[in-house]
C-alpha positions in Angstrom: -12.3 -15.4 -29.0 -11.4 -11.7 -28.0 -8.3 -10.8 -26.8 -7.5 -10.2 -22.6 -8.6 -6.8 -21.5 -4.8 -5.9 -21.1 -3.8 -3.0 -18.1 -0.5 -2.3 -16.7 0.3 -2.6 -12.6 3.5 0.2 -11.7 5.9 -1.0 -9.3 5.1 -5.2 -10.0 7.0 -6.7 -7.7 5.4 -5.5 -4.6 3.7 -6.8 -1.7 0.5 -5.5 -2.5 1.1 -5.4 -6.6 2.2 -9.1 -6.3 -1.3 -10.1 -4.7 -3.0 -7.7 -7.3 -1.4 -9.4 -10.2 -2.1 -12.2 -9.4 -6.0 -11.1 -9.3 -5.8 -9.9 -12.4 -4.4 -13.2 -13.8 -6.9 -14.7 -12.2 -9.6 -13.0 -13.7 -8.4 -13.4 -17.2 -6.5 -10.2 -17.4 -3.1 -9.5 -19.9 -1.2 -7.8 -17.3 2.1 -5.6 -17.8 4.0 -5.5 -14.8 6.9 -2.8 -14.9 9.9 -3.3 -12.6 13.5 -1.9 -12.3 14.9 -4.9 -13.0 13.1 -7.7 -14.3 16.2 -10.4 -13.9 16.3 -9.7 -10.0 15.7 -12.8 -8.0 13.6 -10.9 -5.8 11.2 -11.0 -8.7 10.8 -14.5 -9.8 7.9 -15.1 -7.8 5.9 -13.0 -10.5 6.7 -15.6 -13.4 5.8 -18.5 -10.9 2.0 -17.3 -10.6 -0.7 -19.5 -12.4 -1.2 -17.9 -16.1 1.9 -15.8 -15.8 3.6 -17.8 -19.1 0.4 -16.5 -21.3 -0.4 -13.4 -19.8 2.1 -11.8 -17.8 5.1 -9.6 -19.2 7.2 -8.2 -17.4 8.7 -4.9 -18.4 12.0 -2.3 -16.9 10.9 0.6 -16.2 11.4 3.2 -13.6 8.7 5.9 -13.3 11.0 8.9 -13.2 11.6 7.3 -16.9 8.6 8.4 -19.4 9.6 6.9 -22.1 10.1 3.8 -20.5 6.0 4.5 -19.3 4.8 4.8 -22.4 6.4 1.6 -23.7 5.1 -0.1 -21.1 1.4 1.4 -21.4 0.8 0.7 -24.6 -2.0 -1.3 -25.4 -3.6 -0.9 -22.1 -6.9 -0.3 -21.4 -5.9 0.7 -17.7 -3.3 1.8 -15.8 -2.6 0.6 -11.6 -0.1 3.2 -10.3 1.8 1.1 -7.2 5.2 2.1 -7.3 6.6 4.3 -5.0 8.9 3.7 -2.3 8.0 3.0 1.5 11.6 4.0 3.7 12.0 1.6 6.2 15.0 3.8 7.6 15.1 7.5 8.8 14.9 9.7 5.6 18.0 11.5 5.2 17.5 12.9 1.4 13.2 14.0 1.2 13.7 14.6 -2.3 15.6 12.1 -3.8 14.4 9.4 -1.6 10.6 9.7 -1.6 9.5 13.3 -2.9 11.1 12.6 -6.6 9.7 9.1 -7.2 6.5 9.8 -5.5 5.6 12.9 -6.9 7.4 13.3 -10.1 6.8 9.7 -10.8 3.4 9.6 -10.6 2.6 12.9 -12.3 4.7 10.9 -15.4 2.5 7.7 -14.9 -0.5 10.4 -15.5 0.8 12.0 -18.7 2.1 8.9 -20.4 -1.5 7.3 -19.5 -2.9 10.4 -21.3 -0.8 9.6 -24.1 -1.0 5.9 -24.8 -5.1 6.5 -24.3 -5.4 4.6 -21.0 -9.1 4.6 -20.0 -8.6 4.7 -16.5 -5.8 5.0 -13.5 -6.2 3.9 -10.4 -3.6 5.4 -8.3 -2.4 3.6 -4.9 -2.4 6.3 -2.4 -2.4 5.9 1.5 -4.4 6.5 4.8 -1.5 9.1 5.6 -2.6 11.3 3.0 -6.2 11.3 5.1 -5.2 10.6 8.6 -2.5 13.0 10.3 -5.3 16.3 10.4 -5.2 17.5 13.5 -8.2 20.3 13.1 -10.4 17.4 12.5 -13.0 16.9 15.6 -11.4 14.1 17.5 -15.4 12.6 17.8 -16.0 12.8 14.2 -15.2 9.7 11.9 -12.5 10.7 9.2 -14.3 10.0 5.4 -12.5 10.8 2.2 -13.0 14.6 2.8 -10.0 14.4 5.0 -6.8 15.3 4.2 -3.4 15.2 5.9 -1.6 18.2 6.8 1.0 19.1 4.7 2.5 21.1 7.4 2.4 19.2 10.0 3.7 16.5 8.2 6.6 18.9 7.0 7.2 19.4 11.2 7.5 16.3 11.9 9.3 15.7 9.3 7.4 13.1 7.9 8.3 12.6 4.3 6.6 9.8 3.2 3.2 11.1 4.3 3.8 14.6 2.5 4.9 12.7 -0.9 1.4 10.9 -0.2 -0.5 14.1 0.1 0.8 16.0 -2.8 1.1 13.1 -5.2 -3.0 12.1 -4.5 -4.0 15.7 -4.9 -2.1 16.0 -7.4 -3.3 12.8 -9.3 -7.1 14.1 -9.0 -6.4 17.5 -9.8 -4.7 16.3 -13.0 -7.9 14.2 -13.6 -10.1 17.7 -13.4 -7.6 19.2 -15.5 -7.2 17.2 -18.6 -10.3 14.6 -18.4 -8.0 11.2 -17.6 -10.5 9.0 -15.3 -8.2 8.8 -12.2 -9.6 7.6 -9.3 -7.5 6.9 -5.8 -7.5 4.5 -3.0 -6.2 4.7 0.4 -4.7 1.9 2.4 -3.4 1.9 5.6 -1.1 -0.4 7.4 -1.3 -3.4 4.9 -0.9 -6.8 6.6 -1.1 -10.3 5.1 0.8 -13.3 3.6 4.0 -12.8 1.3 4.0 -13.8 -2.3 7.4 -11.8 -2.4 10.6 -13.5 -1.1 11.6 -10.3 0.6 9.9 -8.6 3.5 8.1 -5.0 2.9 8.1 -2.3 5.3 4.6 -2.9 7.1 5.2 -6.7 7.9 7.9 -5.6 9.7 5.8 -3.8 11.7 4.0 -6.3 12.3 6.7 -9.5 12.7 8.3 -6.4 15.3 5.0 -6.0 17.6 5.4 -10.2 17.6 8.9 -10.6 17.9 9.2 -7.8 20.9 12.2 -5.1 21.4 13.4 -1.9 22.6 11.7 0.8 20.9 8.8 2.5 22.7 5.7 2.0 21.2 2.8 4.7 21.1 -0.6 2.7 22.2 -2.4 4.7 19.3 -4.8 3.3 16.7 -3.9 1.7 14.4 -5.9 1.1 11.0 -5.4 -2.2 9.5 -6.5 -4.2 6.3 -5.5 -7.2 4.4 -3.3 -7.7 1.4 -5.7 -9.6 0.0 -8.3 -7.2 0.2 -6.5 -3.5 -1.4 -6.0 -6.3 -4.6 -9.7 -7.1 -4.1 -10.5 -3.2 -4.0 -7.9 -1.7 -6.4 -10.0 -3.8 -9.0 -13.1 -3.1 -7.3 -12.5 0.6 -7.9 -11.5 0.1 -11.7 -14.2 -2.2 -12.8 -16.9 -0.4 -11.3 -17.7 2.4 -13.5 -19.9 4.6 -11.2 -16.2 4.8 -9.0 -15.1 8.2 -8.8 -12.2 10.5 -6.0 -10.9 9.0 -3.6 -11.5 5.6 -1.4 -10.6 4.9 2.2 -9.8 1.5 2.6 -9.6 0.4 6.2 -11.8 -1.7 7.7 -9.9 -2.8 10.9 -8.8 -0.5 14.2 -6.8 -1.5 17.0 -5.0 0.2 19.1 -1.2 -1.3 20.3 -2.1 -2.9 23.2 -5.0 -4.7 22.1 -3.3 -5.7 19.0 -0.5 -7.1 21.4 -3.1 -9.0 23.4 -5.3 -10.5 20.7 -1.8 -12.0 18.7 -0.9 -12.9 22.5 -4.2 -14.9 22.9 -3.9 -16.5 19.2 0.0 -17.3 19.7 1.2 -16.9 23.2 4.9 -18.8 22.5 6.1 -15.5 21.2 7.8 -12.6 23.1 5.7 -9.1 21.9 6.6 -5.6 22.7 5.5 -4.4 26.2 7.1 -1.2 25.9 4.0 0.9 25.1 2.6 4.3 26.3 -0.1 7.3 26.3 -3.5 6.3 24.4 -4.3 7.9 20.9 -7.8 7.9 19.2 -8.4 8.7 15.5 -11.3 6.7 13.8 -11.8 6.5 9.7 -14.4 5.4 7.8 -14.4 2.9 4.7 -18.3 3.0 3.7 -17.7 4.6 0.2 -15.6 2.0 -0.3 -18.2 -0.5 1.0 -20.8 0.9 -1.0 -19.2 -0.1 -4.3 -19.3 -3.6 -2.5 -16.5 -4.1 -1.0 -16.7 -7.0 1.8 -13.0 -7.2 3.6 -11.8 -10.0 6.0 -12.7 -10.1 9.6 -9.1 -8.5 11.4 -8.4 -12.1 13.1 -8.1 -14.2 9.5 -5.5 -11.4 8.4 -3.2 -11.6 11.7 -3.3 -15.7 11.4 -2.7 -15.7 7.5 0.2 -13.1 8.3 1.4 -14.8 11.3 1.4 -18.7 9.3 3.1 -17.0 6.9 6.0 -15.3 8.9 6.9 -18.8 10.4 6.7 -20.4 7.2 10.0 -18.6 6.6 11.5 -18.1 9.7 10.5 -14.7 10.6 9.8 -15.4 14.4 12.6 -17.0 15.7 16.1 -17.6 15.4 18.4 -14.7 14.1 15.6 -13.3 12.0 13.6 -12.4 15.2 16.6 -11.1 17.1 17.5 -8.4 14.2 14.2 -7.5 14.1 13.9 -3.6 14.2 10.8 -1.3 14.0 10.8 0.7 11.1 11.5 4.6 11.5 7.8 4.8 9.7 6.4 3.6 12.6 8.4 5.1 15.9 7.6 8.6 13.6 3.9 7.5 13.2 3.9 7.2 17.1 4.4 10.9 17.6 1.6 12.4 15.6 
């Protein structure tokens, strides 16, 4: 019997690496995971998955470490870049806190691919290295030709979307340049259950807009997809061989307030934010990604998977719900 097709997943211990490890278990894969520390409790939630004693191996590693990469690559067929850090606090440090492991990082995921032989990369970027373009025509849907301005970004001091911008660019224009089969996919705010016992920036989003609180909320649109389905299209993307660029890979879009008053219909015992103002448009378009044959959940089975899951562990009530904050990501995303 042949061996597992055996590919490496950056960053393992995730929300959205979690739930693509566990595809690739799944589907008979050897999967290395690599983490920063593979002891942490926060982690033990990867050796409890189904075929993790066989074919899961965790590794330490920290992707401003090369060597450390190319340990961790060897013997892999492919490589799914995830790691990089998404600030749930106002960035005081760019550099250090976002620029360094986002852009550095991944250009040394790239070369230590190139020299281990990985066959292909798929590198995790993000709708805010497509979305925040403001000479694109408002009527006009946003495809993968789209990019986020560095600029503005800079202005607005938006960190994390400039460490988005130059790390994707960067990751394809290394792909022209030496011939490694990179190909990118772009998320954008990621909802879903948690196979991860801690809670990642976007949920908080999310368990905010549900919990209610101070903060003004811009009634913009927001692009949503499932957990669940960036694991479904991250392996979508590296199995299919005709994939190629970039992907867009958000099928939902609501705006605040009807976000606020569809969870209010489907759960109306919580409190929700009703601090919301001025109305922003910005439409995207997933049908490349579609076209590989990609077939997301409707937006309703996402909210109500999320929403079982945050009261599953407390999330929406008690002390949990009265901390709640809304990530500086998010009151910043509000203004652009």
């Amino acid at each position: 019997m042949a061996p597992p097709r055996r590919v490496c997943v950056t960053g393992g211990g995730g929300f959205i690496a979690s739930w693509l490890a566990k595809l690739l278990l799944s589907r008979g894969y050897a999967v290395h995971a690599t983490l920063r520390d593979p002891c942490d409790p926060k982690n033990v939630h990867l050796k409890q998955m189904d075929e993790a004693r066989e074919n899961l191996h965790l590794l330490k590693a920290d992707v401003l470490d090369y060597d450390a990469l190319t340990r961790a690559f060897e013997g892999c067929e492919g490589v799914f870049h995830l790691a990089t850090p998404v600030p749930e606090d106002k960035i005081a440090d760019p550099e250090s806190e976002v620029l360094a492991p986002a852009v550095k990082g991944t250009s040394n995921v790239l070369k230590a691919c190139s020299a281990m032989k990985v066959q292909k990369v798929i590198v995790l970027s993000s709708n805010a290295a497509v979305d925040f373009n403001p000479n694109w025509p408002q009527d006009r849907l946003k495809d993968e030709s789209s990019w986020s301005d560095k600029d503005f970004c800079q202005e607005n001091e938006d960190w994390y979307s400039v460490a988005k911008i130059v790390a994707e660019q960067a990751s394809l224009e290394y792909s022209e340049k030496h011939g490694l089969n990179v190909v990118t996919l772009c998320p954008p705010l990621v909802f879903g259950p948690l196979l991860q016992p801690t809670v990642n920036t976007s949920s908080k989003f999310l368990i905010y807009v549900i919990n209610g609180g101070p903060d003004v909320m811009s009634n913009k649109l927001w692009h949503i997809v499932d957990v669940r389905d960036v694991a479904d299209a991250l392996l979508l993307v590296y199995e299919k061989a005709e994939s190629s660029g970039r992907y867009i890979c958000a099928p939902n879009s609501v705006c605040t307030k009807d976000l606020v008053d569809l969870l209010r219909k489907m759960y109306p015992q919580y409190s929700y934010v009703n601090n919301i103002d001025a109305d922003r448009k910005a439409p995207l378009s997933s049908q490349k990604l579609k076209d590989l044959g990609w077939k997301p959940r409707k937006l309703e089975e996402t909210l109500s998977d999320s929403v079982g899951c945050y009261e599953k562990a407390g999330l929406l009530q008690g002390s949990a719900a009265r901390h709640c904050r809304l990530p500086h990501l998010f009151r910043l995303a509000g203004d652009q």
